[in-house]
N, CA, C and O of each residue as an XYZ file, in Angstrom:
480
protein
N     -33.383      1.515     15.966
C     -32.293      0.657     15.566
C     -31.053      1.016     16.383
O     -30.646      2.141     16.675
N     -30.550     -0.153     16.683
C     -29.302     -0.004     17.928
C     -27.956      1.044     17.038
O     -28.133      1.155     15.825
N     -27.212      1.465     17.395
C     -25.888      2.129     16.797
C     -25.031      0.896     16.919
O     -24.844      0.001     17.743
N     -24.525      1.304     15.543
C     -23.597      0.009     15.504
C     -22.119      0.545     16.119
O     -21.495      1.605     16.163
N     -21.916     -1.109     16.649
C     -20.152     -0.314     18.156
C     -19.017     -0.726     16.996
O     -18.810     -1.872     16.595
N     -18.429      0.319     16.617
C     -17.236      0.232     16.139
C     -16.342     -0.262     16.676
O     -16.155      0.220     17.793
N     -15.395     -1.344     16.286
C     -14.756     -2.787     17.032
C     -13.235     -1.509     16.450
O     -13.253     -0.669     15.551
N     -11.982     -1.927     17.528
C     -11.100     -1.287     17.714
C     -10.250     -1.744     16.446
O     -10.619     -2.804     15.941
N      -8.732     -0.838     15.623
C      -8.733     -1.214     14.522
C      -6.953     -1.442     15.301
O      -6.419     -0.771     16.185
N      -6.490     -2.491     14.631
C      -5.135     -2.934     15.044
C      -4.014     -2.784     13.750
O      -4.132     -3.176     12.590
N      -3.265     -2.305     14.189
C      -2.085     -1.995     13.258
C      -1.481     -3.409     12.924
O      -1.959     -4.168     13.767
N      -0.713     -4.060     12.147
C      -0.271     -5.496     11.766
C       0.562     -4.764     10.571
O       0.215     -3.886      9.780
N       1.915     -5.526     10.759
C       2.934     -5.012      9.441
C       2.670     -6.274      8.473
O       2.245     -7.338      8.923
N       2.843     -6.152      7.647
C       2.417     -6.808      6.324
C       3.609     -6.871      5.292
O       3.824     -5.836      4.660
N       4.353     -7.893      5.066
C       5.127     -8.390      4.062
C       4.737     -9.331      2.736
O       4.373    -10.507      2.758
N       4.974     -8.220      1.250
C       4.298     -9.239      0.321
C       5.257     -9.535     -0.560
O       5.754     -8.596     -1.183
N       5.619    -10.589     -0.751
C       6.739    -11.447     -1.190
C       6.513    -11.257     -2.828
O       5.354    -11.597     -3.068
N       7.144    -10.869     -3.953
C       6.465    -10.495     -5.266
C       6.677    -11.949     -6.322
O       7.572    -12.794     -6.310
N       6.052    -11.881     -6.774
C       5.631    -13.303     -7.609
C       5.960    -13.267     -8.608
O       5.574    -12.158     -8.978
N       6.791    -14.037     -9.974
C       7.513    -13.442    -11.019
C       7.815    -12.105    -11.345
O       9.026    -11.888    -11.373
N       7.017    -11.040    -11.628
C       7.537     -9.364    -11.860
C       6.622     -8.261    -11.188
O       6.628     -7.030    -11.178
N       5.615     -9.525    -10.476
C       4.906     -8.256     -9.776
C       5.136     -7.342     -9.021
O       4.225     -6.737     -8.458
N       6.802     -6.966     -8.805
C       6.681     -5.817     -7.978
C       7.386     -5.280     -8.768
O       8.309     -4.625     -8.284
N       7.271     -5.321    -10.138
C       7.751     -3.700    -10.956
C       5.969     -3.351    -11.279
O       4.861     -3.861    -11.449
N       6.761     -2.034    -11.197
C       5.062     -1.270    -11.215
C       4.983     -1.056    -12.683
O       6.011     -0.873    -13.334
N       3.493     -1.076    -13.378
C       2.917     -0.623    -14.280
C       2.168      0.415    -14.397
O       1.392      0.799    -13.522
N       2.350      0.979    -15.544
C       1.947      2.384    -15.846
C       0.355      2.319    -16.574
O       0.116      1.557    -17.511
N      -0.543      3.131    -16.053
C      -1.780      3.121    -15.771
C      -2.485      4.239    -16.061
O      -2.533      5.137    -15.221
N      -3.102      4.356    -17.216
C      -3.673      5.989    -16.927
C      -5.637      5.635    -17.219
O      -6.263      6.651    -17.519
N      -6.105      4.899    -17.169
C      -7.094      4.489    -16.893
C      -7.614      3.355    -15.638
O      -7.039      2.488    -14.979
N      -8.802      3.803    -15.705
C      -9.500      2.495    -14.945
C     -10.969      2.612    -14.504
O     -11.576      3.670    -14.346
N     -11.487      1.274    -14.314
C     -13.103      1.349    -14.380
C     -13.284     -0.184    -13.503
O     -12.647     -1.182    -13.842
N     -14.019     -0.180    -12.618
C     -14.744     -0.997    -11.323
C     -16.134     -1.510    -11.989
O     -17.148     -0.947    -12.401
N     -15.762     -2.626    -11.910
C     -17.498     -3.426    -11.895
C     -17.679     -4.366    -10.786
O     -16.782     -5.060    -10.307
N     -19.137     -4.332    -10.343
C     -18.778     -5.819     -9.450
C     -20.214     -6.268     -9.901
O     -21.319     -5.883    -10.284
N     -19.237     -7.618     -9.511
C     -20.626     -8.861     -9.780
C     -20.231     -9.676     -8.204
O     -19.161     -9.752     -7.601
N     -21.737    -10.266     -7.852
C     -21.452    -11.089     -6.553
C     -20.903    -10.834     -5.583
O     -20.364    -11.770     -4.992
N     -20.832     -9.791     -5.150
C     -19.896     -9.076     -3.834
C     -18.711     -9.259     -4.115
O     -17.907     -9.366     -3.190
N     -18.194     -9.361     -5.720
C     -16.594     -8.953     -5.830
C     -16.239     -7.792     -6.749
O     -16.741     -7.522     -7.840
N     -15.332     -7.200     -6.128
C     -15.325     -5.537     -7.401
C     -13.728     -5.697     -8.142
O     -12.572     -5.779     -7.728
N     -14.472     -5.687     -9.580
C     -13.173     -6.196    -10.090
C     -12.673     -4.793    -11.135
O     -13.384     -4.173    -11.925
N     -11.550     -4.627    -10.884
C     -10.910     -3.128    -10.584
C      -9.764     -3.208    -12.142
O      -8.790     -3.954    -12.248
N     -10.253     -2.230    -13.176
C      -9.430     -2.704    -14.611
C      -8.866     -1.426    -14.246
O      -9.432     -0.432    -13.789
N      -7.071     -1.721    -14.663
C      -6.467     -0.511    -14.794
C      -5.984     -1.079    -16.655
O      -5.641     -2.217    -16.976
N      -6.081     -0.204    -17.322
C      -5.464      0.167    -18.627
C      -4.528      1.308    -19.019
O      -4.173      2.219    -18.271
N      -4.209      1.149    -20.177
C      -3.040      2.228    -20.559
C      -4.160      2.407    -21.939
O      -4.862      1.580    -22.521
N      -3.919      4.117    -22.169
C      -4.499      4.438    -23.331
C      -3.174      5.288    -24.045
O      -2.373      5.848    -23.295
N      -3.090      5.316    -24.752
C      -1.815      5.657    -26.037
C      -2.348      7.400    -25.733
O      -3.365      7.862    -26.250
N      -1.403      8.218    -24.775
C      -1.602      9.860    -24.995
C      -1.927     10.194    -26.180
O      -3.124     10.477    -26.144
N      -1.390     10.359    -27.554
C      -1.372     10.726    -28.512
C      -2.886     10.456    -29.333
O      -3.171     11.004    -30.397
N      -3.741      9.533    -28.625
C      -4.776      8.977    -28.776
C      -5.514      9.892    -27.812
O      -6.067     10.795    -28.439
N      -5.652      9.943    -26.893
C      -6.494     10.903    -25.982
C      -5.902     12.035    -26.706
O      -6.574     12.122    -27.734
N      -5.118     12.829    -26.714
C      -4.881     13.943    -27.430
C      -5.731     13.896    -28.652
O      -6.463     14.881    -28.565
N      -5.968     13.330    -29.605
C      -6.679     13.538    -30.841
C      -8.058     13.627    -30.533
O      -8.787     14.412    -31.140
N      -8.599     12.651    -29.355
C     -10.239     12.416    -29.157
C     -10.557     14.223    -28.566
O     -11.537     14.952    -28.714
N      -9.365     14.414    -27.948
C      -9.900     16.480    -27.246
C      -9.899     17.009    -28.415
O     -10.355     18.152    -28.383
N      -9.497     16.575    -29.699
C      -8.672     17.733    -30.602
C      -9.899     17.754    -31.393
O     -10.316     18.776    -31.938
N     -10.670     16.227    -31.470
C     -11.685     16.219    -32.237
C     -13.025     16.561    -31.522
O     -14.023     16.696    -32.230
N     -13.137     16.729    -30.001
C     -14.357     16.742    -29.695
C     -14.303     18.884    -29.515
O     -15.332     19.509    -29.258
N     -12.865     19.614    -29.732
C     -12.644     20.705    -29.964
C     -13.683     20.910    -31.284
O     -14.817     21.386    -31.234
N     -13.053     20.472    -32.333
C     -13.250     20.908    -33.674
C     -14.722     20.565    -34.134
O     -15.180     21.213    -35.075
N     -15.513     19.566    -33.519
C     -16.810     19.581    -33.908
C     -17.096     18.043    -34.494
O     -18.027     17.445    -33.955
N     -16.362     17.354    -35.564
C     -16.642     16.471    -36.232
C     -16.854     14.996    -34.973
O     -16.272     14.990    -33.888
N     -17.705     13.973    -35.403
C     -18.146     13.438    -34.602
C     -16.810     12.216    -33.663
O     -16.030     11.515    -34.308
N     -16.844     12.234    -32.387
C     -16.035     11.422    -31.446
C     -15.862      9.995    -32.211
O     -16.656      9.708    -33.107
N     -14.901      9.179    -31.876
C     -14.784      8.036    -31.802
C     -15.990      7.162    -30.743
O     -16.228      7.294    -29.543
N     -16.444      6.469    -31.537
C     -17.337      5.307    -30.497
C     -16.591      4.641    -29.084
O     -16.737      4.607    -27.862
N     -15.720      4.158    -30.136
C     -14.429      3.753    -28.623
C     -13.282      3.493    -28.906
O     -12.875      3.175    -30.024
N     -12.571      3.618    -27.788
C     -11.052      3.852    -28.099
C     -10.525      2.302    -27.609
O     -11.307      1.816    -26.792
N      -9.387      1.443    -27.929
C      -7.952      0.799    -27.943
C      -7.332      0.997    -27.048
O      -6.560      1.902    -27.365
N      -7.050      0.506    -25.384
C      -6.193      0.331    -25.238
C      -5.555     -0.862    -24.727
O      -5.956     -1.949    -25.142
N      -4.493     -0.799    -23.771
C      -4.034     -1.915    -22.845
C      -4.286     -2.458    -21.960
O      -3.555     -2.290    -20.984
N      -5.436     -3.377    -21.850
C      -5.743     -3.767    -19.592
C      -4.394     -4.263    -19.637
O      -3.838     -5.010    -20.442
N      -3.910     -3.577    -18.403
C      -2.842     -3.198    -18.202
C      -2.677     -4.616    -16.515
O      -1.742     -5.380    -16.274
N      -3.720     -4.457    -15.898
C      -3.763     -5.863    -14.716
C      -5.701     -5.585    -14.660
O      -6.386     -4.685    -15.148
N      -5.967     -6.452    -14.078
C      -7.275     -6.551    -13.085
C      -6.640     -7.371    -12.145
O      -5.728     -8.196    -12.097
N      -7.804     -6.614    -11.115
C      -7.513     -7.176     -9.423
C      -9.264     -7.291     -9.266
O     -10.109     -6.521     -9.722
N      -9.434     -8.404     -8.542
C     -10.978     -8.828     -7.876
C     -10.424     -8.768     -6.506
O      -9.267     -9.183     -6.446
N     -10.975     -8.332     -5.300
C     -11.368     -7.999     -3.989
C     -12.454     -7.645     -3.602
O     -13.203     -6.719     -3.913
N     -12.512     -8.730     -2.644
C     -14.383     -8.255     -1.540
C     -14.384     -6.978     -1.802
O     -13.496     -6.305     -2.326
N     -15.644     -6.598     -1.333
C     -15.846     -5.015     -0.897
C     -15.487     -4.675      0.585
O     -15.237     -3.628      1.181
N     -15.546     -5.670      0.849
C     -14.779     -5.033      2.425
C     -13.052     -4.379      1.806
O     -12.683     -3.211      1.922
N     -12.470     -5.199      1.347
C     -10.941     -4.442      0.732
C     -11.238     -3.320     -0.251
O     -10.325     -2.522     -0.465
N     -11.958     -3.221     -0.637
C     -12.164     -2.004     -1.671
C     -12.402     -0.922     -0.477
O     -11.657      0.052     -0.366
N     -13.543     -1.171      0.450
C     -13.505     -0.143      1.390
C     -12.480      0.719      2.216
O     -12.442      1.901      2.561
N     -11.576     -0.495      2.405
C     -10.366     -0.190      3.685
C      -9.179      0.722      1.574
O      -8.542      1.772      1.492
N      -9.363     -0.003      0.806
C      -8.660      0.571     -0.302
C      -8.909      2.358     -0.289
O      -8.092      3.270     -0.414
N     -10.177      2.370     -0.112
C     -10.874      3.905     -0.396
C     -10.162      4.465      0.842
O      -9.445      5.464      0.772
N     -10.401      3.735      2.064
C      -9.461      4.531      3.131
C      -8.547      5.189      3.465
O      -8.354      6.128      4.238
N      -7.422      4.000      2.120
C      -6.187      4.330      2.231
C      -6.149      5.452      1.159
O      -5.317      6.357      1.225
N      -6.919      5.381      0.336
C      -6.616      6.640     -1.180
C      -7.222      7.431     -0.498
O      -6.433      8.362     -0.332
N      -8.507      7.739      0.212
C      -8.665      9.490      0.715
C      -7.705      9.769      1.889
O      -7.825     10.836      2.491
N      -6.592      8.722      2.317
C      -5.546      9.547      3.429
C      -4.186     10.112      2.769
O      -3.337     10.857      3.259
N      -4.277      9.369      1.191
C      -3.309      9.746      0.392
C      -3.887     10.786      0.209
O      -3.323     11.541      1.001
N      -4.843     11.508     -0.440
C      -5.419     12.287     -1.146
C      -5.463     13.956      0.191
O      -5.209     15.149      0.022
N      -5.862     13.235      1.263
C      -5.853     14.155      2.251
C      -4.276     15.123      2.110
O      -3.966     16.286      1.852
N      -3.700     14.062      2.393
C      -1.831     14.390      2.118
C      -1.450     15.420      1.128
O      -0.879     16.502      1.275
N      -1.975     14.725     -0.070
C      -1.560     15.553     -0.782
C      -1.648     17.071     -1.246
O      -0.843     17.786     -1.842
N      -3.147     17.336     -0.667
C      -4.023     18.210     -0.667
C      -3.149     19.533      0.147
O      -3.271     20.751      0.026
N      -2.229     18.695      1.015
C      -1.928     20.023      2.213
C      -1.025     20.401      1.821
O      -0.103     19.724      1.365
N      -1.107     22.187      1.953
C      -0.063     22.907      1.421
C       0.968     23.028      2.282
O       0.581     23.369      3.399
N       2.190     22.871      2.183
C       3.107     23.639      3.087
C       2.896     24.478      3.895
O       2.175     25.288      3.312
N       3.097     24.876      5.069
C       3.124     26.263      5.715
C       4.413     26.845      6.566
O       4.628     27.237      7.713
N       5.220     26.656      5.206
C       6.790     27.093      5.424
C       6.597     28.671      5.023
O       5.887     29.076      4.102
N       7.470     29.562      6.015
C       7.154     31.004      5.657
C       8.943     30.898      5.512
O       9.682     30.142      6.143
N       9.375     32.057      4.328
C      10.399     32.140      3.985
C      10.400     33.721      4.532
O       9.420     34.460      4.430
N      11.814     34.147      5.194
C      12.214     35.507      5.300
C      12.496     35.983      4.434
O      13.153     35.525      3.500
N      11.896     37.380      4.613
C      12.088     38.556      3.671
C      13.529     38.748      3.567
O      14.302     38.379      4.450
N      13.944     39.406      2.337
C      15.409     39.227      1.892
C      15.901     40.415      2.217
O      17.106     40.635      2.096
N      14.805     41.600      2.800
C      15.722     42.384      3.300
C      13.970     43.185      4.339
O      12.767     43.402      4.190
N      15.200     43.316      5.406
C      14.461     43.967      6.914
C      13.000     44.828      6.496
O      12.874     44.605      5.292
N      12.278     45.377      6.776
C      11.386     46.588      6.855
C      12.071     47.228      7.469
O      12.947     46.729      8.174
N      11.849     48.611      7.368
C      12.206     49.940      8.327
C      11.053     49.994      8.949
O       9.908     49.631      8.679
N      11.739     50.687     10.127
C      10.751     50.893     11.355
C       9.944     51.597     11.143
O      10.109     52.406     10.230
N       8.925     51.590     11.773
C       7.673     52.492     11.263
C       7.404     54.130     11.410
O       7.156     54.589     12.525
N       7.465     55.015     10.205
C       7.600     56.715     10.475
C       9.036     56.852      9.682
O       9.114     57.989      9.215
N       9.990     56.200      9.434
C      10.967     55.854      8.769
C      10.532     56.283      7.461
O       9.583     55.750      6.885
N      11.337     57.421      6.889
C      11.521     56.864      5.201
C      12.596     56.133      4.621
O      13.753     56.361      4.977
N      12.274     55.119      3.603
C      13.721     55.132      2.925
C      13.042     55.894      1.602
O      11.939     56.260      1.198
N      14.879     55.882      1.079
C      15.440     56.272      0.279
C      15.754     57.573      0.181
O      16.413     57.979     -0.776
């Protein structure tokens, strides 16, 4: 089987004009992907902390979990899988980012003595 030729990738700036309130952001602490038909449709929800806090408190203590929990779909988005792909792209270059530690070295606040030196 031939190797497939990777076609060159072009930079393009991109302006998205926001549509009644879509460019205030929503707060999101869930989410779950299904696809049907070559479209992956991407649920972000809000679950009530105080609610996840009780489901740890109870799966701590023994007595049996909640079946299921209440919350907010918060948006869904449907996109090909080709955009989900180039999506994953962009979250493991975020993820790369974030991952890296500094490698700022701060000076010592006071000299070493030379070596064979005592102090004090």
């Amino acid at each position: 089987m031939a190797e497939p030729i990777e076609k060159p990738v072009t930079a393009i700036n991109v302006t998205l004009q926001p549509i009644d309130h879509s460019d205030q952001p929503v707060s999101a602490n869930y989410s779950v992907i299904g696809v049907a038909h070559g479209i992956a449709y991407l649920d972000f929800g809000f679950l009530e902390p105080a609610q996840l806090a009780g489901v740890a408190q109870k799966i701590r203590g023994g007595p049996a979990t909640p079946a299921e929990l209440e919350g907010a779909l918060v948006v869904r988005v449907a996109m090909g899988l080709d955009v989900v792909q180039r999506l994953q792209q962009q979250l493991q270059q975020v993820l790369v980012g974030v991952n890296r530690k500094p490698a700022i070295k701060f000076p010592s606040p006071l000299p070493s003595p030379p070596a064979g030196e005592r102090v004090g």
